[in-house]
C-alpha positions, -999 to +999 in steps of 0.1 A: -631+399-479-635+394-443-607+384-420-604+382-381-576+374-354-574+338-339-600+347-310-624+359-334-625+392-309-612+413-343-626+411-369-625+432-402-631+439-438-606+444-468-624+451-503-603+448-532-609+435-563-572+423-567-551+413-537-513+414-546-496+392-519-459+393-505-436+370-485-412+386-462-388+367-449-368+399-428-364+393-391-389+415-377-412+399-393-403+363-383-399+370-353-435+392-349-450+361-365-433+335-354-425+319-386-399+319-416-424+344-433-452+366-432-475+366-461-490+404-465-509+430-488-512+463-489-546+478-488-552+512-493-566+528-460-597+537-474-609+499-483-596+486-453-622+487-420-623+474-385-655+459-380-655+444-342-629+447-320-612+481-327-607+485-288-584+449-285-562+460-310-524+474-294-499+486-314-462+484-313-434+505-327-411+481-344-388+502-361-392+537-361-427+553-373-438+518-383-465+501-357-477+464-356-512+458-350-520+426-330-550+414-308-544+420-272-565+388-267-549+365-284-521+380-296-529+377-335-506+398-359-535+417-379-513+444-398-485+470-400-484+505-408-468+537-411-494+565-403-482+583-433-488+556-454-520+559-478-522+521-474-519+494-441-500+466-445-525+433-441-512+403-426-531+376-452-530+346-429-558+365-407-580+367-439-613+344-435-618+342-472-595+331-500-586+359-521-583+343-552-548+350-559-514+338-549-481+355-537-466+372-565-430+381-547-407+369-517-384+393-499-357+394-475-345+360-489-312+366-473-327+366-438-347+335-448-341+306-421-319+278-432-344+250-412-374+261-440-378+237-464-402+241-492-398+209-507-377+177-507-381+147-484-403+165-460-435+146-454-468+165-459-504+155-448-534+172-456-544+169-415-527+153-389-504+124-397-517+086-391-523+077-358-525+110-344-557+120-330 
């Protein structure tokens, strides 16, 4: 699967034959995305590769030993990791391709925003609403 950061100035490749996704509602991570959640995998080092770009990237130390990855164009959250780790921590919304499967856990739930709503009386459009250009 290929993936790349809003700017299209990194861009990568992730093989793996099955991607096990993760919500993460913690505040770090809503607050390094911006959003109630961060949708992530892990991908083991060795089938994850930087394929344009590898000079944008900046990292930052978020809690101790654990960097975040991000384009210093654009500022696109790419992934997370602890050097130790035999695996980086993806961030799936930067994917290009659909990988087939759905998130298969949420956690954090008790930092989870109470403003998110997943369902109800919220109005959903597939685009923008009518009469918006």
């Amino acid at each position: 699967m290929k993936g790349s950061c809003l700017c299209a100035a990194v861009t990568y490749e992730a093989t793996l034959d099955d991607m096990k996704i993760g919500h993460c509602s913690c505040r770090t991570c809503r607050k390094a995305h911006a959003a109630p959640f961060a949708a992530t995998a892990r991908v083991p080092r060795d089938r994850f590769r930087v394929l344009t770009g590898e000079d944008k990237l900046r990292a930052f130390e978020s809690s101790p030993g654990r960097f975040r990855s991000f384009c210093s164009i654009c500022g696109s959250h790419v992934l997370a990791e602890r050097p130790a780790d035999p695996h980086v921590v993806l961030r799936v919304a930067t994917l290009d391709d659909d990988p087939g499967t759905r998130p298969l856990i949420h956690i954090w739930k008790s930092h989870e925003v109470p403003w998110c709503s997943y369902r109800g009386d919220i109005k959903e459009f597939a685009e923008w609403p009518p009469g918006r250009a």
